[in-house]
TITIVO-672939 format. One record per residue (C-alpha): residue number from 1; residue in one letter; x, y negated, z. Coordinates in steps of 0.5 Angstrom, whole numbers, plus 500, padded with zeros to 3 digits. Example, Ala and Ser with C-alpha at 12.3 -4.5 7.8 and 13.67 -1.06 7.14 Angstrom:
! residues 2
- 1, A, 525, 509, 516
- 2, S, 527, 502, 514
! end
This chain:
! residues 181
- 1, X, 704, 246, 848
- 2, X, 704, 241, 855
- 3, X, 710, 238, 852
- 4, X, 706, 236, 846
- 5, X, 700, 234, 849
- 6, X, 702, 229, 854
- 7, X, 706, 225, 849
- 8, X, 698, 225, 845
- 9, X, 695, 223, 852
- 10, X, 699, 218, 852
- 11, X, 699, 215, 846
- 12, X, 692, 214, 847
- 13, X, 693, 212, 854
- 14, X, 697, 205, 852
- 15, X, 692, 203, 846
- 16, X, 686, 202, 852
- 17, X, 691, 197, 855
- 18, X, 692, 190, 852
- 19, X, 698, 189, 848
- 20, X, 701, 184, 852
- 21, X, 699, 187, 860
- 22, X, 703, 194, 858
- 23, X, 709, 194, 863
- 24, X, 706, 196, 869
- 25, X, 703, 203, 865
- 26, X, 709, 203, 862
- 27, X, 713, 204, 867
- 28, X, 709, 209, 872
- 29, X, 708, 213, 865
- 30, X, 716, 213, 865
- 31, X, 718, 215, 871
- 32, X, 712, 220, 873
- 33, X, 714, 224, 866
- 34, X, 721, 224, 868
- 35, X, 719, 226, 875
- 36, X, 716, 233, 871
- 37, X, 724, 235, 871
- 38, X, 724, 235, 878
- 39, X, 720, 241, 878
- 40, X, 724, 245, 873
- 41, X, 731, 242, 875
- 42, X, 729, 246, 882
- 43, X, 727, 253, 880
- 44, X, 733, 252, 875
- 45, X, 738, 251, 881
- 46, X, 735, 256, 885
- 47, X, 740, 262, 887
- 48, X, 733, 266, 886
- 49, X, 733, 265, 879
- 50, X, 739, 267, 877
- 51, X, 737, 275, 879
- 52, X, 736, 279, 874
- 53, X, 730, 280, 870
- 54, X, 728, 284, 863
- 55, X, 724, 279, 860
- 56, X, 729, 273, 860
- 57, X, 725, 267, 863
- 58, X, 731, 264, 865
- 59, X, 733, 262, 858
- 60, X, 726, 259, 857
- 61, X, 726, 255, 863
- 62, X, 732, 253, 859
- 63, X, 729, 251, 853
- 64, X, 723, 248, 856
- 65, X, 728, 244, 860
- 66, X, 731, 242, 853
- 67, X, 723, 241, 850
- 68, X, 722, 237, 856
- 69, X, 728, 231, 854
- 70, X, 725, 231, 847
- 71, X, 717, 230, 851
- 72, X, 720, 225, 854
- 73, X, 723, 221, 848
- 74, X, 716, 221, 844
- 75, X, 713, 219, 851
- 76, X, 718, 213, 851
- 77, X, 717, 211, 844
- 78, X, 710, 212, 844
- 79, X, 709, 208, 850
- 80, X, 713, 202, 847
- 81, X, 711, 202, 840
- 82, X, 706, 199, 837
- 83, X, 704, 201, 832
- 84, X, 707, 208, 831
- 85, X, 712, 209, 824
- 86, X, 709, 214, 820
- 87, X, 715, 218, 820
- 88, X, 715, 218, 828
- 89, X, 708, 221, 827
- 90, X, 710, 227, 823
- 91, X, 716, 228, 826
- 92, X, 712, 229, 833
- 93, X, 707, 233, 829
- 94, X, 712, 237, 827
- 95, X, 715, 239, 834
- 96, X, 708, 240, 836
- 97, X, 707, 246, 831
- 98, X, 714, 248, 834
- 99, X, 711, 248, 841
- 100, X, 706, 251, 839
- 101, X, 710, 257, 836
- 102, X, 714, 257, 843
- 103, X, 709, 257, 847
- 104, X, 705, 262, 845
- 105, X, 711, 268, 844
- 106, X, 714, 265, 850
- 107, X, 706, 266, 854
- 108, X, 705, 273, 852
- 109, X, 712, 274, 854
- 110, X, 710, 272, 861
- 111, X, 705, 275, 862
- 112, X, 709, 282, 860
- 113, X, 715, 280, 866
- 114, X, 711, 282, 872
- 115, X, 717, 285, 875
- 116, X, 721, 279, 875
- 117, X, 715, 277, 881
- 118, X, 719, 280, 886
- 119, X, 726, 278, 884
- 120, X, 725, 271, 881
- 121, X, 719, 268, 885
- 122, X, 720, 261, 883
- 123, X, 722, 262, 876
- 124, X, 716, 268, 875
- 125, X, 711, 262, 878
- 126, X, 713, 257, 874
- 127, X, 713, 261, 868
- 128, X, 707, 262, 869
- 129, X, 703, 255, 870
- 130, X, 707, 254, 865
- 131, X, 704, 259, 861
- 132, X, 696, 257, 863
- 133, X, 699, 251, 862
- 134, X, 700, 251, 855
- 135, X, 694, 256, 853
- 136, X, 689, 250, 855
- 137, X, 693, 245, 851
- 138, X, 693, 250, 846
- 139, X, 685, 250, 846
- 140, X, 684, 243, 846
- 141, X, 689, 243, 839
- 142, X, 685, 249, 837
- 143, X, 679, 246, 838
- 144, X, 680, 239, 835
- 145, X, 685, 241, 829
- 146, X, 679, 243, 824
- 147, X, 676, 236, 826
- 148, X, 683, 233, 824
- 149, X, 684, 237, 817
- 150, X, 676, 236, 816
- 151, X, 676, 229, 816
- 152, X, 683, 228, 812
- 153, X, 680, 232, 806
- 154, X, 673, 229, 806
- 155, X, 675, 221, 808
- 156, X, 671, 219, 814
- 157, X, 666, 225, 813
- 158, X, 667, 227, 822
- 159, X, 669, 219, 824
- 160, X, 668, 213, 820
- 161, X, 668, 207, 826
- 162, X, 667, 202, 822
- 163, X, 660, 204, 818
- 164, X, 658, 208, 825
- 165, X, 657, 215, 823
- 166, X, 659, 221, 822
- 167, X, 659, 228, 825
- 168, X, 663, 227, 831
- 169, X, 662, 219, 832
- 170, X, 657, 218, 839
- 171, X, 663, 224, 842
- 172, X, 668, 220, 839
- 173, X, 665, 214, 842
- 174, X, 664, 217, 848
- 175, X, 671, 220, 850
- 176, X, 676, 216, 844
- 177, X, 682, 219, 848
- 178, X, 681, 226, 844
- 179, X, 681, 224, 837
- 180, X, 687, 220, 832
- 181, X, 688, 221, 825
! end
C-alpha cells in the first residue's frame, strides 16, 4: 500500500511549489524514490535470501520489486504533469486498489513466515517493515476513503473551498496535503 501512497505524497507535494521553480523538487523526488530499490535490490541479491522458506517471500520481494518500477512511473508523471489526465488518475487508482489487495494478503502472510526468521533474515526483516508499512498507509486510505466517497455523492457537502465550509474545511484547511478529489 506504500507503493500507492508515495505516488499521492507526491502529488500533493508538487502542487505546494510554484509551477515555474519545480525542478530542484523534481529532481530530489526522483532520485530518492529511485533510491527505495536500493534496499529491495540488496535483500533480493543476497545468498541469504534464496534459502528456503514456506512462505514464499522471495516472490513477494519479487513483485514488490515490480510494483515498485510502476510507483515509479506514477511518481514521474505526477512530478511532471500538471494538470493530471483523467485517465491517468483512474488508472493510478486502479493500481491502489490492487495494492491494496496485495498488500494485505501479502501482510497476513508475513506475519505467519516466522520460521523464514532464522533462515532468511533480511528478507524476513523487510518483509516485515514492508508489511507495517503497508498497514499504516492502508489506515491512512481507510480512514479518508469514506471522505472521498461522501463528498462525490453529496457534491461539496465534506470540503467546498470556494464558499468555506464543510465538514472537513478547517482540517483540510490546516493540512491540504491529505485531501483530493
Amino acid at each position: 500500500m506504500w507503493l500507492y501512497f508515495i505516488p499521492h505524497c507526491v502529488y500533493h507535494l508538487m502542487r505546494w511549489f510554484p509551477k515555474n521553480n519545480r525542478i530542484k523538487i523534481r529532481v530530489l523526488l526522483i532520485v530518492s524514490i529511485a533510491a527505495m530499490l536500493v534496499p529491495q535490490f540488496y535483500v533480493l541479491l543476497n545468498e541469504r535470501s534464496l534459502r528456503y522458506c514456506q512462505i514464499p517471500l522471495l516472490q513477494f520481494l519479487a513483485a514488490t520489486i515490480a510494483f515498485t518500477f510502476v510507483m515509479i512511473g506514477f511518481t514521474i508523471l505526477f512530478a511532471l504533469m500538471d494538470p493530471v489526465p483523467f485517465q491517468v488518475k483512474i488508472v493510478f487508482h486502479v493500481f491502489g486498489c490492487l495494492m491494496y489487495g496485495y498488500s494485505i494478503g501479502k501482510t497476513i502472510l508475513v506475519f505467519y513466515a516466522t520460521e523464514c526468521r532464522t533462515y532468511s533474515t533480511e528478507l524476513y526483516w523487510y518483509s516485515i517493515v514492508d508489511g507495517v508499512l503497508s498497514i499504516v498507509c492502508a489506515a491512512f486510505f481507510i480512514l479518508t476513503v469514506p471522505f472521498w466517497i461522501l463528498n462525490q455523492l453529496k457534491a461539496k457537502s465534506i470540503l467546498d473551498r470556494d464558499k468555506r465550509t464543510g465538514v472537513c474545511y478547517e482540517a483540510v484547511d490546516c493540512c491540504s496535503c491529505i485531501w483530493h478529489v
